[in-house]
PDB file as gemmi writes it, atoms N, CA and C in Angstrom:
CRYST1    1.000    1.000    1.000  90.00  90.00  90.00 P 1                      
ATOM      1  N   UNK A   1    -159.397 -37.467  53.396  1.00  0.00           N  
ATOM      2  CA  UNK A   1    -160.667 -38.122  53.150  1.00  0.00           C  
ATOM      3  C   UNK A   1    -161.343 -38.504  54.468  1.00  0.00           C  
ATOM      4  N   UNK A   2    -160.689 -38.546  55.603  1.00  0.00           N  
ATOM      5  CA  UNK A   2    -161.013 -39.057  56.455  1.00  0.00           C  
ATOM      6  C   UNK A   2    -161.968 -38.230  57.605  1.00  0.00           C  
ATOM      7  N   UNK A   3    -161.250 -36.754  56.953  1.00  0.00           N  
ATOM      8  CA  UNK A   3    -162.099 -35.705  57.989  1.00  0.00           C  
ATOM      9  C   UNK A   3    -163.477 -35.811  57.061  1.00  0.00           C  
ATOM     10  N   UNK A   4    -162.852 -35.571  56.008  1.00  0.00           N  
ATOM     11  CA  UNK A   4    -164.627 -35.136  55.115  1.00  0.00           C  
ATOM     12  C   UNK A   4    -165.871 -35.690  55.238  1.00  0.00           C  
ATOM     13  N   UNK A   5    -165.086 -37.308  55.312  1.00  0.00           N  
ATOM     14  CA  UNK A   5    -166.259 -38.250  56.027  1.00  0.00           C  
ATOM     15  C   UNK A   5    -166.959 -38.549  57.494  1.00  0.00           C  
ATOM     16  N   UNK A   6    -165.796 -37.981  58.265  1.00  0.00           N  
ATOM     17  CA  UNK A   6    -166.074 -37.532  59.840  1.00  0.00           C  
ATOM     18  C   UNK A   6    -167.451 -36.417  59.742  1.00  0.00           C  
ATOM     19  N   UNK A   7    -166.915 -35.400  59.025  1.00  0.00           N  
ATOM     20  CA  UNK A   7    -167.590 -34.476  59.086  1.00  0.00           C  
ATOM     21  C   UNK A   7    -168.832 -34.800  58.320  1.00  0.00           C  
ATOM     22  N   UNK A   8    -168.967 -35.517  57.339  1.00  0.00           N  
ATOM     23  CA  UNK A   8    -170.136 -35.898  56.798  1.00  0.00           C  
ATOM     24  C   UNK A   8    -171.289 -36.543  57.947  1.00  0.00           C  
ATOM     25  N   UNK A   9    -170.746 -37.629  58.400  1.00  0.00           N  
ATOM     26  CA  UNK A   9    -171.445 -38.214  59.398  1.00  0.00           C  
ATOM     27  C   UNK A   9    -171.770 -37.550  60.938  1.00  0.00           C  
ATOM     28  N   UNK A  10    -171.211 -36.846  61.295  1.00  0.00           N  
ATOM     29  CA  UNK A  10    -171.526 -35.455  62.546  1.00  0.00           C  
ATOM     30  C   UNK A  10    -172.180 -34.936  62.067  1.00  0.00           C  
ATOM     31  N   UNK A  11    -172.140 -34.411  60.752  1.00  0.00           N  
ATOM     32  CA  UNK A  11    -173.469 -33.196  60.333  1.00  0.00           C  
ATOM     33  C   UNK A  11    -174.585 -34.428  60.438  1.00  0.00           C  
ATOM     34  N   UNK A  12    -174.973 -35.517  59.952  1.00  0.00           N  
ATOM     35  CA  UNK A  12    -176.309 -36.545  60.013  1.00  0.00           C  
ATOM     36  C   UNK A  12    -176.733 -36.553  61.277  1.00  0.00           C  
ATOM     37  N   UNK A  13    -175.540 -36.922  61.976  1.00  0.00           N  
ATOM     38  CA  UNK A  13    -175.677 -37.102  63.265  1.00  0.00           C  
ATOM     39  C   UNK A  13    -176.438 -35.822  64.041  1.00  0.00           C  
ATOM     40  N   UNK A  14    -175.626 -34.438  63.661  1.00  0.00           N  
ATOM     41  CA  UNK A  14    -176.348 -33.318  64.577  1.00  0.00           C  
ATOM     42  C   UNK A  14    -177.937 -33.070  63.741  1.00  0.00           C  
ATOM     43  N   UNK A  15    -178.268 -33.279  62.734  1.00  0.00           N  
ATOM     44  CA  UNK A  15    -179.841 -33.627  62.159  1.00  0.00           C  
ATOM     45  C   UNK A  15    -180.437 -34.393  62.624  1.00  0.00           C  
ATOM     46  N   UNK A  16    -179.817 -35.740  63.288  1.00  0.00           N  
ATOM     47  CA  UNK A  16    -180.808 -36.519  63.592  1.00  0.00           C  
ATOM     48  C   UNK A  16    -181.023 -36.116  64.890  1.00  0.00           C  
ATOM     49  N   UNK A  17    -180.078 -35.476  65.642  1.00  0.00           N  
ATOM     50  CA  UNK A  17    -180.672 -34.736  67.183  1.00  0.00           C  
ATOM     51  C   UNK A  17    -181.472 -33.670  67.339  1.00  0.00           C  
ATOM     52  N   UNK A  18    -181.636 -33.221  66.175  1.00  0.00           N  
ATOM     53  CA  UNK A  18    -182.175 -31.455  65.820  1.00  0.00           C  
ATOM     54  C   UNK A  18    -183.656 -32.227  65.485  1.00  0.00           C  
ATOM     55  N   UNK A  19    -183.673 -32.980  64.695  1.00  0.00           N  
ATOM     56  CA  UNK A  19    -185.247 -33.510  64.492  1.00  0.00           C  
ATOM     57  C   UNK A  19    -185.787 -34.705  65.118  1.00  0.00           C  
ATOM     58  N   UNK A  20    -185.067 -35.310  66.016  1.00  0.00           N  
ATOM     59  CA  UNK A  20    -185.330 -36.061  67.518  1.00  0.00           C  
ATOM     60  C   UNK A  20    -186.502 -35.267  68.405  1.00  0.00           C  
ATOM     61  N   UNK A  21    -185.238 -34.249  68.098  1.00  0.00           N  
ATOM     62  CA  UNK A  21    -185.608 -33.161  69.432  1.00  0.00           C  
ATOM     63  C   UNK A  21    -187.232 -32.794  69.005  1.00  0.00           C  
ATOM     64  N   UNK A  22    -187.466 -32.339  68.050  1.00  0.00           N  
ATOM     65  CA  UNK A  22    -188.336 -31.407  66.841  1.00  0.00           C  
ATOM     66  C   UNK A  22    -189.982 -32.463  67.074  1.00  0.00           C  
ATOM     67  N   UNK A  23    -189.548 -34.084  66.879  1.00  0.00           N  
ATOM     68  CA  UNK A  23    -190.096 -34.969  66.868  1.00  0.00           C  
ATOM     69  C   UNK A  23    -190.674 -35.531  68.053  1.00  0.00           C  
ATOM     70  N   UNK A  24    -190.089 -35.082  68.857  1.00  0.00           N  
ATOM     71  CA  UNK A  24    -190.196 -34.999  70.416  1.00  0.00           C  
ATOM     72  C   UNK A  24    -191.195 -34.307  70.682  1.00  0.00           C  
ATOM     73  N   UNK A  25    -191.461 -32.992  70.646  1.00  0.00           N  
ATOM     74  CA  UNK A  25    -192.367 -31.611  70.931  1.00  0.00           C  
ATOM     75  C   UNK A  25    -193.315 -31.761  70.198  1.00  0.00           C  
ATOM     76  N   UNK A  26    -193.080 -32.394  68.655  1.00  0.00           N  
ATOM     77  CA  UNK A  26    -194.324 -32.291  67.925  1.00  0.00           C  
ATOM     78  C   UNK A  26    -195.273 -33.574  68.401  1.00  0.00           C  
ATOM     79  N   UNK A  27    -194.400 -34.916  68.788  1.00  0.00           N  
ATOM     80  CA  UNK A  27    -195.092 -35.815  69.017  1.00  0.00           C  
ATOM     81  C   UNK A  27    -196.131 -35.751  70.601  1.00  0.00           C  
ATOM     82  N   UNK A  28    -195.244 -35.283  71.574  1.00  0.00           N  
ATOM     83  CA  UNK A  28    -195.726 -34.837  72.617  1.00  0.00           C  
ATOM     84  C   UNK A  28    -197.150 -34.049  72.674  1.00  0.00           C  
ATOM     85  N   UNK A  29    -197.080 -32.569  71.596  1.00  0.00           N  
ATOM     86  CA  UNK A  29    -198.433 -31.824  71.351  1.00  0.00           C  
ATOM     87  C   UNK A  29    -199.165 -32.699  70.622  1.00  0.00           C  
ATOM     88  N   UNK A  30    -198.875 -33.605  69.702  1.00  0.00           N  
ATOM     89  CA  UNK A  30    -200.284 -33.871  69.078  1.00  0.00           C  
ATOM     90  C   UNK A  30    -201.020 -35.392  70.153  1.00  0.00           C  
ATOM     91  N   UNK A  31    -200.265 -35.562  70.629  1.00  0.00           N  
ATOM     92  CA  UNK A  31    -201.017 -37.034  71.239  1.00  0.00           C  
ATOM     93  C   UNK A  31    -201.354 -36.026  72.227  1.00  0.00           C  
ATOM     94  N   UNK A  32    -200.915 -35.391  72.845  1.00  0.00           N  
ATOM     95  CA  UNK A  32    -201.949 -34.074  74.011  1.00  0.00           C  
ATOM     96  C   UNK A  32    -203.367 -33.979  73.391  1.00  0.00           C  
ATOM     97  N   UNK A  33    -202.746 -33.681  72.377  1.00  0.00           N  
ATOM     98  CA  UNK A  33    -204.788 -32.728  71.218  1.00  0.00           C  
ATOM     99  C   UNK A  33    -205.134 -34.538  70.942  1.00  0.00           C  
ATOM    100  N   UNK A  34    -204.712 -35.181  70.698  1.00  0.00           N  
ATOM    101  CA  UNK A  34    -205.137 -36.326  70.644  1.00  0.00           C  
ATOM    102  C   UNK A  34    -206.301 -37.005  71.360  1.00  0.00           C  
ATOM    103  N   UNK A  35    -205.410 -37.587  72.419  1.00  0.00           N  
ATOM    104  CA  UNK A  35    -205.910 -38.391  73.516  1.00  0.00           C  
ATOM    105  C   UNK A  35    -207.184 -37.522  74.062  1.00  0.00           C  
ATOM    106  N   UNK A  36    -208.355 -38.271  74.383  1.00  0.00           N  
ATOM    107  CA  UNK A  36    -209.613 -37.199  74.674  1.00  0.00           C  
ATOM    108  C   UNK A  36    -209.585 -37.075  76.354  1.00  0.00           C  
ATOM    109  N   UNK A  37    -209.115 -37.963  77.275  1.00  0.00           N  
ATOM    110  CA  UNK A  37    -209.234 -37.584  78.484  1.00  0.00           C  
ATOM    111  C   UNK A  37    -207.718 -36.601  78.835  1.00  0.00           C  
ATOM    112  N   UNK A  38    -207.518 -35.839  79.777  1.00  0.00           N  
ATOM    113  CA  UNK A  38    -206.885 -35.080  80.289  1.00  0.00           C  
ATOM    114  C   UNK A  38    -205.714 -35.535  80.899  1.00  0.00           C  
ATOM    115  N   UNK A  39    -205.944 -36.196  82.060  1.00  0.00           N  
ATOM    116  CA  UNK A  39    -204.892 -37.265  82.727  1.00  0.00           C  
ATOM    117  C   UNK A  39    -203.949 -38.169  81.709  1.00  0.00           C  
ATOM    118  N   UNK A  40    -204.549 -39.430  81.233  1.00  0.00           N  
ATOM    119  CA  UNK A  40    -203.864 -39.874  80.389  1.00  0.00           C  
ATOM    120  C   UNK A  40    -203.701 -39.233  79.148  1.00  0.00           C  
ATOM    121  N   UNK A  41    -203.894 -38.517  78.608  1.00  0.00           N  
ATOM    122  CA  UNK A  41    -203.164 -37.768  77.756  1.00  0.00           C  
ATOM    123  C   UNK A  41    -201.566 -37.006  78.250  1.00  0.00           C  
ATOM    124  N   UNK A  42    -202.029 -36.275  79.294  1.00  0.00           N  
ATOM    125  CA  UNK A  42    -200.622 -35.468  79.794  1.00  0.00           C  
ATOM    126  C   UNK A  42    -199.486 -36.774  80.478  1.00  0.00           C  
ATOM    127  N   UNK A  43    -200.214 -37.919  80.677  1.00  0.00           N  
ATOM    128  CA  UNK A  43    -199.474 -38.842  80.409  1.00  0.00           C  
ATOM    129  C   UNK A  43    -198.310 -39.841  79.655  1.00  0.00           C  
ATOM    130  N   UNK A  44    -199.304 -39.448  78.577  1.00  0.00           N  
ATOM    131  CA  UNK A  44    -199.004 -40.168  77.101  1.00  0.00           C  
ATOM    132  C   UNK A  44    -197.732 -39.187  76.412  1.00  0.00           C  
ATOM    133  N   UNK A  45    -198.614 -37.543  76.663  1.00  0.00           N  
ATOM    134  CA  UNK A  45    -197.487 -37.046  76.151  1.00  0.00           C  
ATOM    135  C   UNK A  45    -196.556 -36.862  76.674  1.00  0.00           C  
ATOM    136  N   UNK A  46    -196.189 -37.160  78.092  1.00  0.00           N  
ATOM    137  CA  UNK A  46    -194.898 -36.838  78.785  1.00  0.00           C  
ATOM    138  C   UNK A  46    -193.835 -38.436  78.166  1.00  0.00           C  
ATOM    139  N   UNK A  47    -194.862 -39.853  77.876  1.00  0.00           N  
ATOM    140  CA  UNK A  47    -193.652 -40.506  77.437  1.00  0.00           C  
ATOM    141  C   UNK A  47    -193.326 -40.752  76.479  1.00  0.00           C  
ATOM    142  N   UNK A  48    -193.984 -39.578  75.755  1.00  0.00           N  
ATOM    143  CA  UNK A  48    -193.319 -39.849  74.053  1.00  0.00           C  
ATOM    144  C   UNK A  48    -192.629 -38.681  74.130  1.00  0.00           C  
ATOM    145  N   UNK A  49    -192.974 -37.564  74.629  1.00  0.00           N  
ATOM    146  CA  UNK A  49    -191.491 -36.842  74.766  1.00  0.00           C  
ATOM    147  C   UNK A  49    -190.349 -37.279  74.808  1.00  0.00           C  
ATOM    148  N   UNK A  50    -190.186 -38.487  76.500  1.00  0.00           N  
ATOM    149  CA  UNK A  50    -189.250 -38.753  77.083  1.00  0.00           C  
ATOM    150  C   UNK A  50    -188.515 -39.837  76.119  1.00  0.00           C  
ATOM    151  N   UNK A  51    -189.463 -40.840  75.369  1.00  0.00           N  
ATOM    152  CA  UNK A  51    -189.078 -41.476  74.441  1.00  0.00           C  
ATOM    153  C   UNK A  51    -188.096 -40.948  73.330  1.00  0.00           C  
ATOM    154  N   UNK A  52    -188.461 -39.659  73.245  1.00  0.00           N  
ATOM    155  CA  UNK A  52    -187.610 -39.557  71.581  1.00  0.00           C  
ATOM    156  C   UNK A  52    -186.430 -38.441  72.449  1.00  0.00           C  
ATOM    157  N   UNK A  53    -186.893 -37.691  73.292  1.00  0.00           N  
ATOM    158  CA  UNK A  53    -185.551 -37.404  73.958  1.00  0.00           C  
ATOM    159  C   UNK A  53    -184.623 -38.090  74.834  1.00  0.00           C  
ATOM    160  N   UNK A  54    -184.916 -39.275  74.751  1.00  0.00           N  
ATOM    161  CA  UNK A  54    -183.797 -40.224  75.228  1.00  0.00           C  
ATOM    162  C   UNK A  54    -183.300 -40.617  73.879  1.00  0.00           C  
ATOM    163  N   UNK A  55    -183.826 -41.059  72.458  1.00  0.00           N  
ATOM    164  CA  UNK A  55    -182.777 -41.487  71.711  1.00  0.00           C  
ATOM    165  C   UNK A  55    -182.034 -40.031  70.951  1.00  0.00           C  
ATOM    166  N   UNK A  56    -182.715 -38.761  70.814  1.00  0.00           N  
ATOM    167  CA  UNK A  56    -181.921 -37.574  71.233  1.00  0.00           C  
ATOM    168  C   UNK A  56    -180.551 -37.827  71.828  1.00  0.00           C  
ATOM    169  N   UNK A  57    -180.877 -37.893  73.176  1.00  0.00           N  
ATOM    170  CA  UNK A  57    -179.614 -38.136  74.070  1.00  0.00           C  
ATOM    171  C   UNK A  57    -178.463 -39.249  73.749  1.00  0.00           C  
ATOM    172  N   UNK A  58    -179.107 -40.478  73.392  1.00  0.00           N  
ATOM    173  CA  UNK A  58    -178.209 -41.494  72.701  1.00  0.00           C  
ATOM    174  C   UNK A  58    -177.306 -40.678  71.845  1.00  0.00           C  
ATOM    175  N   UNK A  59    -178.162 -40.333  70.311  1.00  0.00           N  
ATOM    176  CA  UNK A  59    -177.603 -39.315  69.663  1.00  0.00           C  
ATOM    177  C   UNK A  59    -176.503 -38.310  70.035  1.00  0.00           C  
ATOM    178  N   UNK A  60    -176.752 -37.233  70.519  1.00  0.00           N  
ATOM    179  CA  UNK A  60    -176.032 -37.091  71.072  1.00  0.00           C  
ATOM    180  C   UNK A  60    -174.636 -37.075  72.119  1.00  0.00           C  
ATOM    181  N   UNK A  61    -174.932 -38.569  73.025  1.00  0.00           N  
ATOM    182  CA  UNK A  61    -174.017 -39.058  73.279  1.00  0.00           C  
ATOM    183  C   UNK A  61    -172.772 -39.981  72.437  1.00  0.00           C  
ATOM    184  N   UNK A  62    -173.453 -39.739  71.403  1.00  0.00           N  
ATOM    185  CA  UNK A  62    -172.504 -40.344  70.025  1.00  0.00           C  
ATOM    186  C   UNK A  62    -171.717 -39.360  69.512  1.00  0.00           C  
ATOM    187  N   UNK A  63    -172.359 -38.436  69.174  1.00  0.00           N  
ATOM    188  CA  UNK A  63    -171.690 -37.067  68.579  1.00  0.00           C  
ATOM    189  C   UNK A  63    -170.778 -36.730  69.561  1.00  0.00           C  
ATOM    190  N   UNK A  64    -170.910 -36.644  70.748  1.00  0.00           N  
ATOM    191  CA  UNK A  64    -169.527 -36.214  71.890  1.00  0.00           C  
ATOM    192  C   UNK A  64    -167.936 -37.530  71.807  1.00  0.00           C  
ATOM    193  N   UNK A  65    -168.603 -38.796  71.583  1.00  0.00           N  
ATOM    194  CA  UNK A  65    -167.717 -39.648  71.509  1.00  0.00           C  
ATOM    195  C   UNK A  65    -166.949 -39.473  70.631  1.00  0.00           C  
ATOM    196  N   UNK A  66    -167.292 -39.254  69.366  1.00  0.00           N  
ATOM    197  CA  UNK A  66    -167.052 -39.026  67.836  1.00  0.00           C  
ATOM    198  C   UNK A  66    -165.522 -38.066  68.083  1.00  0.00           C  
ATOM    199  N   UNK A  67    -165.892 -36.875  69.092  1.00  0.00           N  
ATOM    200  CA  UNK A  67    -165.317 -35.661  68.784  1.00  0.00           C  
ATOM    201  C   UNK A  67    -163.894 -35.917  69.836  1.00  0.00           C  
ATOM    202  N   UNK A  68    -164.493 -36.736  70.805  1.00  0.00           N  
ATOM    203  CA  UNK A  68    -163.533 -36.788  71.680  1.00  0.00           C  
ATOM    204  C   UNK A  68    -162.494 -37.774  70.892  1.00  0.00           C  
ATOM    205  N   UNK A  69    -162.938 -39.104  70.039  1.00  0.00           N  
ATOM    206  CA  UNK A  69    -161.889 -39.955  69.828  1.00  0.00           C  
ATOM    207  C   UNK A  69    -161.734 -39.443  68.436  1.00  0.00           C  
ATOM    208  N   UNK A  70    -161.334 -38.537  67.821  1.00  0.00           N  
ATOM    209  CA  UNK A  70    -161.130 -37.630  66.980  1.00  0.00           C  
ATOM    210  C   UNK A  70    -159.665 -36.536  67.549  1.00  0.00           C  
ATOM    211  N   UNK A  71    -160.131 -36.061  68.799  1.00  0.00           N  
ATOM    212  CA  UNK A  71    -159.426 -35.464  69.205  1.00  0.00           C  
ATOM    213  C   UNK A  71    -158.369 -36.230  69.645  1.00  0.00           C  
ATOM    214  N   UNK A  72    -158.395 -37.372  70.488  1.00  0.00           N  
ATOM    215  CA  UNK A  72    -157.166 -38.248  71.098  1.00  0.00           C  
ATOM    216  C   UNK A  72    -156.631 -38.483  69.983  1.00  0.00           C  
ATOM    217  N   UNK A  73    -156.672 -39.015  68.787  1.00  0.00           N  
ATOM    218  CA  UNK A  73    -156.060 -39.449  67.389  1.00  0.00           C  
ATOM    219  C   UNK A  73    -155.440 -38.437  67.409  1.00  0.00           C  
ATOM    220  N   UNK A  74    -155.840 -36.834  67.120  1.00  0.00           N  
ATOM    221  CA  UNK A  74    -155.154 -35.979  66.660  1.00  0.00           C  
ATOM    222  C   UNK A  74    -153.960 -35.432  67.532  1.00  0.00           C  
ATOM    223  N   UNK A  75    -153.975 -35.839  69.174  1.00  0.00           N  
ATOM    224  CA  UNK A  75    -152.796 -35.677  70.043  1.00  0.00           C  
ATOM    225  C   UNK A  75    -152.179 -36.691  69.872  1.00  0.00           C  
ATOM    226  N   UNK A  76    -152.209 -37.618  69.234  1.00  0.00           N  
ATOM    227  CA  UNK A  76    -151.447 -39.339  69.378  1.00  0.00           C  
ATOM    228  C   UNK A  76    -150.766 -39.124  68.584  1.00  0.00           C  
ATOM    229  N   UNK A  77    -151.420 -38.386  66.768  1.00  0.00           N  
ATOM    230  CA  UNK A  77    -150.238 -38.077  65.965  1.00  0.00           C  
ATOM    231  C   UNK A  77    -149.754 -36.964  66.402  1.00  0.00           C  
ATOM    232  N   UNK A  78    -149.948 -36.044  66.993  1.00  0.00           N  
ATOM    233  CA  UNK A  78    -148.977 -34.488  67.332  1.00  0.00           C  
ATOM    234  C   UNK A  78    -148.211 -35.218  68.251  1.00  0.00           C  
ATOM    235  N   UNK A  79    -148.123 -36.103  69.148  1.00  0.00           N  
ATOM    236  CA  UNK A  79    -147.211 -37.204  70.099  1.00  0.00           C  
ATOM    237  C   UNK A  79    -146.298 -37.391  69.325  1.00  0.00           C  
ATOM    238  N   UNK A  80    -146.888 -37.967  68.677  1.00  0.00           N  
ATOM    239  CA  UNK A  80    -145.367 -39.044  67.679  1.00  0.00           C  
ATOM    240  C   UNK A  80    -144.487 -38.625  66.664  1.00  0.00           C  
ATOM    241  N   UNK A  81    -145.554 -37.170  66.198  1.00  0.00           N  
ATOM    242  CA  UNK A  81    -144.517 -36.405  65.273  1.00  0.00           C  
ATOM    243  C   UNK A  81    -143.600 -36.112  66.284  1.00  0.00           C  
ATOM    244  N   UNK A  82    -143.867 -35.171  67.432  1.00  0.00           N  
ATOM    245  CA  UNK A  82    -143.224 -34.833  67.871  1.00  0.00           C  
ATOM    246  C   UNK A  82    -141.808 -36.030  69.102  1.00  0.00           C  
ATOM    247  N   UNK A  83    -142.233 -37.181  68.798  1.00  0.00           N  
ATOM    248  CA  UNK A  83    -141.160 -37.814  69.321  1.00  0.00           C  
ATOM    249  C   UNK A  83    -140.572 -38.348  68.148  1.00  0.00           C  
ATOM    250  N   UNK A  84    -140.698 -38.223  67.505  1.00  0.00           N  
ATOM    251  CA  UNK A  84    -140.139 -38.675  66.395  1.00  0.00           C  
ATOM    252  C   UNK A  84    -139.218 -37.314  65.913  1.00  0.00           C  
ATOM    253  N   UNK A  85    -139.213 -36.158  65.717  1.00  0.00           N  
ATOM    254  CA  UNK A  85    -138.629 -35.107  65.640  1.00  0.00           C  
ATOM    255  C   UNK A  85    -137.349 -34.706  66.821  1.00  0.00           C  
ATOM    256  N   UNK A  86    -137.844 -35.371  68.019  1.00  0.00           N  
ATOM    257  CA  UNK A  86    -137.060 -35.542  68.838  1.00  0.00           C  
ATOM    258  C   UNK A  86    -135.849 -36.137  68.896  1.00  0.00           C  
ATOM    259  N   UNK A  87    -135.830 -37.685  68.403  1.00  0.00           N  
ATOM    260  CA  UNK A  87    -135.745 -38.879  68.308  1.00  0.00           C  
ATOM    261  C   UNK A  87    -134.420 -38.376  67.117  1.00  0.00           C  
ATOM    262  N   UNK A  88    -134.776 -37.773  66.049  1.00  0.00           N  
ATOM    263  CA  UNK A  88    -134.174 -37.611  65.201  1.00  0.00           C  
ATOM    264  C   UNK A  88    -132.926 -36.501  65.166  1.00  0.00           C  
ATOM    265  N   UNK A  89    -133.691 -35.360  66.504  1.00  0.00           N  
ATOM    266  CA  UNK A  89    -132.631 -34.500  66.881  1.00  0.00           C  
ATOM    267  C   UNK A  89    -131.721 -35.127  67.723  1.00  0.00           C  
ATOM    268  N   UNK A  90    -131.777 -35.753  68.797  1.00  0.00           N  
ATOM    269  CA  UNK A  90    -130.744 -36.784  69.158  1.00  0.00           C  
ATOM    270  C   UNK A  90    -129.721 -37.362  68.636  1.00  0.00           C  
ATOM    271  N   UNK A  91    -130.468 -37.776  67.550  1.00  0.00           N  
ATOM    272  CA  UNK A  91    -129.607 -38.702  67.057  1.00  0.00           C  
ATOM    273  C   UNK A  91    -128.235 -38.172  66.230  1.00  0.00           C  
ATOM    274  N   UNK A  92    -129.110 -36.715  65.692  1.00  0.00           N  
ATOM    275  CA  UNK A  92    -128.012 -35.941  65.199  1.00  0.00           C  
ATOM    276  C   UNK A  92    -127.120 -35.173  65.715  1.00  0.00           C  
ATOM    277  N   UNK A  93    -127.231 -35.103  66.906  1.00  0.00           N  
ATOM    278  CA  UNK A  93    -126.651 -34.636  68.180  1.00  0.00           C  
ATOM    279  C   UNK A  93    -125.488 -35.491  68.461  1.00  0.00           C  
ATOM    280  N   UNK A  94    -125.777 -36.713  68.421  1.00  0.00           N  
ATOM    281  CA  UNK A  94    -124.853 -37.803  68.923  1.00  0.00           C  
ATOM    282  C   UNK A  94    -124.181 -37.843  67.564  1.00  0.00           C  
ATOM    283  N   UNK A  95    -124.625 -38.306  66.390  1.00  0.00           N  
ATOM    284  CA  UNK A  95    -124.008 -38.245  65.200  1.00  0.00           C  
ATOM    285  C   UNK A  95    -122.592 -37.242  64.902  1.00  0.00           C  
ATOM    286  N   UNK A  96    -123.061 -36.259  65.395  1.00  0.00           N  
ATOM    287  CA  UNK A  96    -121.928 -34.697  65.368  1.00  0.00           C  
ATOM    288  C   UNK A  96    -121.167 -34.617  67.101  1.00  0.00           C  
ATOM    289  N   UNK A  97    -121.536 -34.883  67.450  1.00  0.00           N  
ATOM    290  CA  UNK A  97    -120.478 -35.223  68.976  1.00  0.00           C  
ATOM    291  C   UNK A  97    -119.827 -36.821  68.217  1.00  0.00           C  
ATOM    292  N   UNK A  98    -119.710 -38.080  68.009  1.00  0.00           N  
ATOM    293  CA  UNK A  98    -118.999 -38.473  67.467  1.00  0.00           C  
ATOM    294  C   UNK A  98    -118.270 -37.739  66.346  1.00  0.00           C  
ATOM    295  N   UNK A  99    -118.215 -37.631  65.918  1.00  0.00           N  
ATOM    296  CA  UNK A  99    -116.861 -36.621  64.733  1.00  0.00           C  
ATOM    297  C   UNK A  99    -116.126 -35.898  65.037  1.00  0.00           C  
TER     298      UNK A  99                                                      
END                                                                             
């Protein structure tokens, strides 16, 4: 249950960067056709670009976190199975050398 919901929330997550992004370009061109002087317009639209591609980037910098502490979990349990498998061969090792 735990991936399904991982994965539920990464897919939102990579939508909300895909139409950040989308929201970005569209917002940028229309305040361009917008704004009637030239200067401040190419103004305007450079910081609403920069605006929505910075929370883009937030976004995104979430989705990398996600994947990375996803991944450490999944070496922490392949760790412990595997010391624990260890742990257990030992023991049976020693178990059968006593006898």
């Amino acid at each position: 249950m735990y991936k399904t919901e991982m994965r539920r929330f990464l897919t939102v997550m990579e939508f909300c960067y895909g139409f950040l992004f989308g929201v970005a370009l569209f917002g940028a061109t229309l305040t361009f056709l917008i704004t009637p002087d030239f200067f401040p317009a190419v103004l305007f639209a450079v910081c609403v670009f920069a605006f929505f591609i910075f929370l883009a980037a937030i976004v995104r910098y979430c989705i990398i976190r996600i994947k990375l502490a996803d991944q450490m979990l999944q070496v922490a349990l392949e760790t412990r199975d595997l010391q624990e498998q260890c742990l257990q061969d030992k023991t049976l090792q020693v178990i059968q050398h006593n006898e």
